[in-house]
N, C-alpha and C positions, 0 to 999 in steps of 0.2 A: 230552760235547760233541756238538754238532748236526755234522751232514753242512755241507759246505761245497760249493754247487755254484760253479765256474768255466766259464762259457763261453768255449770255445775257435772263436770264429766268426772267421772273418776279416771283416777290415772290405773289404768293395769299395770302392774310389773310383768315383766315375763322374763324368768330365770335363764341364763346364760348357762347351758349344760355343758358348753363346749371346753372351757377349764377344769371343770372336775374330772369330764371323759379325759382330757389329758394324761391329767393326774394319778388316776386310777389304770391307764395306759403304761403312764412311766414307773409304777409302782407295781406292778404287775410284768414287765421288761426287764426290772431291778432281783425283782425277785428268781425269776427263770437264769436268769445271767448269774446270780448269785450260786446258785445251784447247780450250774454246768463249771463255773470257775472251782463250785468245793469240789466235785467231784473229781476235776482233774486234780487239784492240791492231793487229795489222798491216794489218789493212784501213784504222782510223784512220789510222795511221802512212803509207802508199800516198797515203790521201786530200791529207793533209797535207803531204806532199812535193809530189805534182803543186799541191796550193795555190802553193805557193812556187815553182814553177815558173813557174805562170802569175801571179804578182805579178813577178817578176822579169821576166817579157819586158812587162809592162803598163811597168814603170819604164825598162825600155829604150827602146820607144817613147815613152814621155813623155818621154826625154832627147833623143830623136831631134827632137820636134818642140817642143819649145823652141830647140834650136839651129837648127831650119826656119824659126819664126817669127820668131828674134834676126836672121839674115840675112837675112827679108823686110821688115825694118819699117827696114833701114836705108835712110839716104835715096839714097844713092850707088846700091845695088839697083836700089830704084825709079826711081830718073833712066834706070837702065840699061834696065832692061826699059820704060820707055815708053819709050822710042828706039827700042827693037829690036821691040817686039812693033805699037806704036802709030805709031811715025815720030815722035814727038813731041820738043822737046827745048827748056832750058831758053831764055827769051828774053833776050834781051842786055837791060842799063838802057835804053839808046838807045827797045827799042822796046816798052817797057812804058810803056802810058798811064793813069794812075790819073785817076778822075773821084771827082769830088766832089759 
């Protein structure tokens, strides 16, 4: 029979660092992006509030003056204030003349 050689080498491992650097790459990318994305939401969000604010005080004063204009277009008002601002005031039948 022939010699049998066996090699007794040991095997090294050698760790594959290139999937974790990945990893810790895209988890770290993830995070940055996260954070530039919250920070425009809240600034949207801010914008958006004060929107609503100032639509809310627009519909206030637009109720304000509707109920301005409902109480100046009546006629009782108006009789009132030309009385008081003009001296004016309604004429009796007697002394309304209509020409024809």
């Amino acid at each position: 029979m022939g010699k049998v050689y066996v090699s007794v080498k040991r095997e090294v491992r050698h760790t594959n660092l290139q999937p974790i650097a990945l990893i810790i790459v895209c988890i770290a990318l993830f995070a940055v992006l996260s954070f530039f994305v919250r920070a425009q939401y809240n600034g949207l969000q801010d914008e958006w509030i004060d929107n609503l604010r100032k639509e809310r005080e627009v519909a206030e004063i637009n109720n304000k003056l509707k109920m301005e204009l409902s109480v100046i277009t009546r006629a009782r008002y108006i009789a009132l204030k030309a009385n008081e601002r003009l001296g004016l005031k309604k004429p009796k039948e007697e002394e309304v003349l209509v020409l024809r």
